[in-house]
C-alpha positions in Angstrom: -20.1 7.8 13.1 -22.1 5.2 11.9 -21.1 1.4 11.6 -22.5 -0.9 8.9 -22.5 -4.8 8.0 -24.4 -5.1 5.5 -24.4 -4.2 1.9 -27.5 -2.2 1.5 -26.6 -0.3 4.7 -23.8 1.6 3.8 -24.9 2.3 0.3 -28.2 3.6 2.0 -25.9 6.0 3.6 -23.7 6.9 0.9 -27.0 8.2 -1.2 -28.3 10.1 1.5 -24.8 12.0 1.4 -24.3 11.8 -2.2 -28.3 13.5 -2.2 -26.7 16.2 -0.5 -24.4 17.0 -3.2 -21.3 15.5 -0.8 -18.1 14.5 -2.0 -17.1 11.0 -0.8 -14.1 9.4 0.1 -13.4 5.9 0.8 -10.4 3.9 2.5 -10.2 0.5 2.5 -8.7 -1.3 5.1 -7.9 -4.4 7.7 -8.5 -3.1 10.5 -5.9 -3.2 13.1 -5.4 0.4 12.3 -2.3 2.4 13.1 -0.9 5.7 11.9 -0.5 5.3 8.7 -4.5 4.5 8.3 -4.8 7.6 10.4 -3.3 9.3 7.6 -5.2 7.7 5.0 -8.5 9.1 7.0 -7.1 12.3 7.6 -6.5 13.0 3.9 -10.0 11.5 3.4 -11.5 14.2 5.7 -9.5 16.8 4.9 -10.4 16.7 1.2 -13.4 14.7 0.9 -17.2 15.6 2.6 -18.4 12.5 3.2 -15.6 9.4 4.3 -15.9 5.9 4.9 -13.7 3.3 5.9 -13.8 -0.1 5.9 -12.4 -3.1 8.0 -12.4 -6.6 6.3 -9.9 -8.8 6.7 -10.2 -10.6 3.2 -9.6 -14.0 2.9 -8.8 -14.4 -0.6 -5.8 -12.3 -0.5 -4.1 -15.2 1.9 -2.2 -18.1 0.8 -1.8 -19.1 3.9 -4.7 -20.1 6.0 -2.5 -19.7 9.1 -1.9 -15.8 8.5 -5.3 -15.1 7.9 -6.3 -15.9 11.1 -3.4 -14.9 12.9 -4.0 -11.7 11.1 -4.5 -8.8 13.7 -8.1 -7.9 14.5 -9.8 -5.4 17.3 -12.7 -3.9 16.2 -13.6 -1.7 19.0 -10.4 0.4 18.9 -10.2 0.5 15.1 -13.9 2.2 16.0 -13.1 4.6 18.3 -9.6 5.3 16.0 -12.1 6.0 12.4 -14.5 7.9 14.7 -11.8 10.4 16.1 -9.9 10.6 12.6 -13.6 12.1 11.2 -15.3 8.7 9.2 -18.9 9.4 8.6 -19.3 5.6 8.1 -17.3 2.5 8.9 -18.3 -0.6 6.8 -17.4 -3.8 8.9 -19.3 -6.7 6.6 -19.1 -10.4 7.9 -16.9 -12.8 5.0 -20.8 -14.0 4.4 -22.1 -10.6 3.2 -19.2 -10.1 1.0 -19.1 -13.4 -0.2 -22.3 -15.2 -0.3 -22.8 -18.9 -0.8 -21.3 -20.2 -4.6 -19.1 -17.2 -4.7 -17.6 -17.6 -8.7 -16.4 -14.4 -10.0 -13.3 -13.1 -9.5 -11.2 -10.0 -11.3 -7.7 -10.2 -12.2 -5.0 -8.0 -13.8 -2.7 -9.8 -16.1 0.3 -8.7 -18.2 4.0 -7.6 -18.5 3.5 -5.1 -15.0 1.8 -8.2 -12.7 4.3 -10.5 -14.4 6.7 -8.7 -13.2 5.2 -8.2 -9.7 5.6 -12.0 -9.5 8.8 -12.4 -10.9 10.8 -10.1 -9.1 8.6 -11.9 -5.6 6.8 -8.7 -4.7 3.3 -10.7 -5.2 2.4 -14.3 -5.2 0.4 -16.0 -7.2 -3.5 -15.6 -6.0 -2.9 -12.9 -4.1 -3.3 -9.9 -6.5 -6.4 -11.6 -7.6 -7.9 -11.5 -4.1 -7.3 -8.0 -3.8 -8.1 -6.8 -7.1 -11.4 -8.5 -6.4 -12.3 -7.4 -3.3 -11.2 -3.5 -4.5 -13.9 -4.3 -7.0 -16.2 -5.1 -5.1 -15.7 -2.6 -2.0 -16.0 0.1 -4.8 -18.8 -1.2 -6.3 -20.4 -1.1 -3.1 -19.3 2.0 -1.8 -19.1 4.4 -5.7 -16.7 6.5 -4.2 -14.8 9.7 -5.4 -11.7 9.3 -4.6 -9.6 6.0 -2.9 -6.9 6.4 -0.8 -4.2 4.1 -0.5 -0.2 3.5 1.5 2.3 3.9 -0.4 4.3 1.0 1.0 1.9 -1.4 -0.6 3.4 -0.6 -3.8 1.8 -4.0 -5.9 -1.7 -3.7 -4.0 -2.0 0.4 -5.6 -0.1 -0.9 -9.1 -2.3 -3.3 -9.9 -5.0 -1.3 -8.8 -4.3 1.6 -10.9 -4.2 -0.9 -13.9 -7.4 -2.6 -13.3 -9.2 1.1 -12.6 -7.4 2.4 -16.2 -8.5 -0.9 -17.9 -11.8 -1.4 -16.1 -12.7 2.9 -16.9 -13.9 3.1 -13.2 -14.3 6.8 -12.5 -12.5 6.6 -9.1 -9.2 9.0 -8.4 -6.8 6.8 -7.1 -4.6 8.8 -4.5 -1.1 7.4 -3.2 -0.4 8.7 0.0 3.6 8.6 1.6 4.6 5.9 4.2 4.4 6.4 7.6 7.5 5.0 10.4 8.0 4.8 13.6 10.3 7.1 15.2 13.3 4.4 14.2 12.4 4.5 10.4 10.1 1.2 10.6 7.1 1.0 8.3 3.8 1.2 10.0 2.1 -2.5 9.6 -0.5 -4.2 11.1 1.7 -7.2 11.2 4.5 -5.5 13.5 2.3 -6.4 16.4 3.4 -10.1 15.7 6.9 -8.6 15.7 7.6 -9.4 19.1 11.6 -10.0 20.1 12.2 -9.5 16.7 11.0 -5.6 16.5 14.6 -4.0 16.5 15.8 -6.7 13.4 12.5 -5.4 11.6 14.2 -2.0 11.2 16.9 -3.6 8.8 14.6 -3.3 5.8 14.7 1.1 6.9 18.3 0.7 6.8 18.8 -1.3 3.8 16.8 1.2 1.9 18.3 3.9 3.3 21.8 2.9 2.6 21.2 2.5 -0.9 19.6 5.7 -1.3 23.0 6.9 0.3 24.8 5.3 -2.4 23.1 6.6 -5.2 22.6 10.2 -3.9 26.7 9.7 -4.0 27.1 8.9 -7.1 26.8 5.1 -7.8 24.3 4.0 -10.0 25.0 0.8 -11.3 22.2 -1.8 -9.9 24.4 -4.7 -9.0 26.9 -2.2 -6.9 23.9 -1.2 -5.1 21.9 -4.6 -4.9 26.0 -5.8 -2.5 25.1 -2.6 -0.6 22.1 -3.9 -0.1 23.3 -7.2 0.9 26.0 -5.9 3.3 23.7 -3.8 5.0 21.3 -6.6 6.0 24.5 -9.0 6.5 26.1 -6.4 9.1 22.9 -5.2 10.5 21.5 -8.7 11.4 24.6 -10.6 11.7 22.8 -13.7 13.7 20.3 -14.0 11.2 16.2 -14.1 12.1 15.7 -11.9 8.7 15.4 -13.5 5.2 15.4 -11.5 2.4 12.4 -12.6 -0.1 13.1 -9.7 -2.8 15.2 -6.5 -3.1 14.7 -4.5 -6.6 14.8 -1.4 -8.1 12.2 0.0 -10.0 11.8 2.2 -13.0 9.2 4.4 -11.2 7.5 5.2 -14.4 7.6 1.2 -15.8 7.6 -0.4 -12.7 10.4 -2.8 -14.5 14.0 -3.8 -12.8 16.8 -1.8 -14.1 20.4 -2.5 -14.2 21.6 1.0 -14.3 19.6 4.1 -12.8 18.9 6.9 -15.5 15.4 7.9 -14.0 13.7 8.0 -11.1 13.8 4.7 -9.2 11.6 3.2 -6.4 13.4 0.5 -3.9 11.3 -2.5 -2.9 12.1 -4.8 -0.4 10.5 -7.5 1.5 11.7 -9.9 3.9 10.4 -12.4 6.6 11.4 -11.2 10.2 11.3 -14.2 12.2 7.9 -16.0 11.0 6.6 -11.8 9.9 6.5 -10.9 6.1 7.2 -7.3 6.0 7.8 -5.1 3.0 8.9 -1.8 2.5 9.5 1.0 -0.5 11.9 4.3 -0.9 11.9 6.7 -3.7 15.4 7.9 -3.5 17.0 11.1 -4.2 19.0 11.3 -7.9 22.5 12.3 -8.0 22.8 15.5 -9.7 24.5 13.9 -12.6 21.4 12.2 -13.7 18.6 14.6 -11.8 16.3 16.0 -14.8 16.7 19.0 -15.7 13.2 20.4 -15.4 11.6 19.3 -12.2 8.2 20.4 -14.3 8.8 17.3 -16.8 7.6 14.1 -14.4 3.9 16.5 -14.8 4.4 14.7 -18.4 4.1 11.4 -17.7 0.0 11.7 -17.9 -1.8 9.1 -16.5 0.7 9.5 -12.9 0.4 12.9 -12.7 -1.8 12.4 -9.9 0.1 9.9 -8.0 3.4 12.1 -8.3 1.1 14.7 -6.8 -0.2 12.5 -4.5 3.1 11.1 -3.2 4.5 14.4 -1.9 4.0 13.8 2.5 1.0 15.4 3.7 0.6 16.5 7.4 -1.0 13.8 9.7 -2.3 14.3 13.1 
């Protein structure tokens, strides 16, 4: 594996593999890499011929100064990790290379969907526009194939799937499930920061999880299932130390709220777990009342197609 900083480097290397006729696949990362990247890479390898990765821990997607450099960084094991999932290349640039001196342009997705996004509290405002430019620019850079992405980051892939439809850049976006830890937790770089507060983190699992319960049963109105939601956190963390910042559900085709499920849903929640923002997503089983009838008809939907594809768990190591 090789390791690049600078610009010119790892598109050096991504036309000697392109020359070569090589399919190339690109995830963009962190760092501070835990199994869920891992799975990220291993779909990169296993479809992909040529796969880089890259660490940068982007500064413009902070609104808080104090995150960013609390944010988790150890270069030497994300190496040895990206080297034994398969990357051909990890691109680890300095701020200064990605952002030279009068930095001016930035790219930003507006409209009912990001609206939305900030409305319901699943972004804040700058942070979409830090990572939509940064995406830009590591794609630029790189002129991969195909992009992988976790699903759990639902606004980071939905606005990038927006900006790529509105921006015609040829990438294949690909969605790729969550993966927990054994107690249903979502893999985060931020759990390390966790600390005493690791078992409350789980609460976010079980919220989700109990409303799933609820619908599969039957109940589909989205107040009766927003209490549920409530409860669960309430009687799951009765001494507090978890603050909900958003729970919604999510036509999954729309991306709007709805106040009674007739289609497939996601569930989004995020909450702050002692001084930790975590946030999490479910797509829940429909009760058979309101299941559609042809399982073949989501392949409709066009432009999702491949995420619905995408979506459906692939083996990690």
């Amino acid at each position: 594996m090789r390791i690049a900083r600078t610009i010119s480097e790892v598109r050096s290397l991504v036309r000697a593999a392109r020359a070569q006729g090589q399919r190339v696949g690109f995830v963009p990362t962190m760092g501070a890499f835990h199994a869920g990247h891992e799975s990220l890479m291993n779909a990169a390898r296993r479809e992909c011929d040529h796969v880089v990765v890259s660490i940068f821990v982007n500064p413009t997607q902070f609104t808080d100064n104090t995150e960013f450099g609390r944010y988790p960084r150890d270069e030497e094991q994300d190496a040895r990790i990206a080297e034994r999932q398969g990357a051909d290349v990890l691109f680890a640039p300095e701020v200064p290379e990605i952002y030279p001196s009068r930095f001016a342009t930035t790219v930003s997705v507006a409209g009912e969907l990001v609206e939305m996004l900030r409305r319901t509290g699943l972004t804040k405002d700058g942070q979409l526009t830090g990572m939509c430019t940064i995406i830009t620019k590591l794609l630029n850079i790189v002129q991969p194939d195909v992009v992988y992405f976790g699903e759990k980051d639902l606004p980071h892939w939905v606005a990038v799937e927006r900006m790529a439809r509105d921006l015609n850049l040829p990438q294949q976006i690909k969605v790729l499930p969550t993966v927990r830890e054994p107690d249903g937790l979502a893999m985060s770089s931020r759990n390390v920061h966790l600390g005493e507060n690791r078992k409350k983190a789980v609460v976010l699992h079980q919220v989700l999880s109990a409303v799933a319960s609820n619908l599969k049963a039957g109940e589909t109105d989205a107040a009766a299932l927003r209490a549920r939601a409530l409860s669960t956190m309430d009687f799951n963390v009765p001494d507090g130390g978890v603050t909900l910042e958003y729970f919604e559900i999510l036509d999954r085709d729309t991306l709007e709220p709805v106040t009674a499920v007739r289609a497939p849903v996601i569930l989004a929640i995020g909450a702050r777990v002692g001084d930790v923002s975590l946030l999490d997503i479910l797509r829940p089983e429909l009760p058979e009342s309101i299941r559609p009838a042809d399982p073949m008809a989501a392949l409709a939907a066009g432009p999702r197609q491949s995420r619905e594809s995408a979506l459906t768990p692939q083996p990690s190591n």
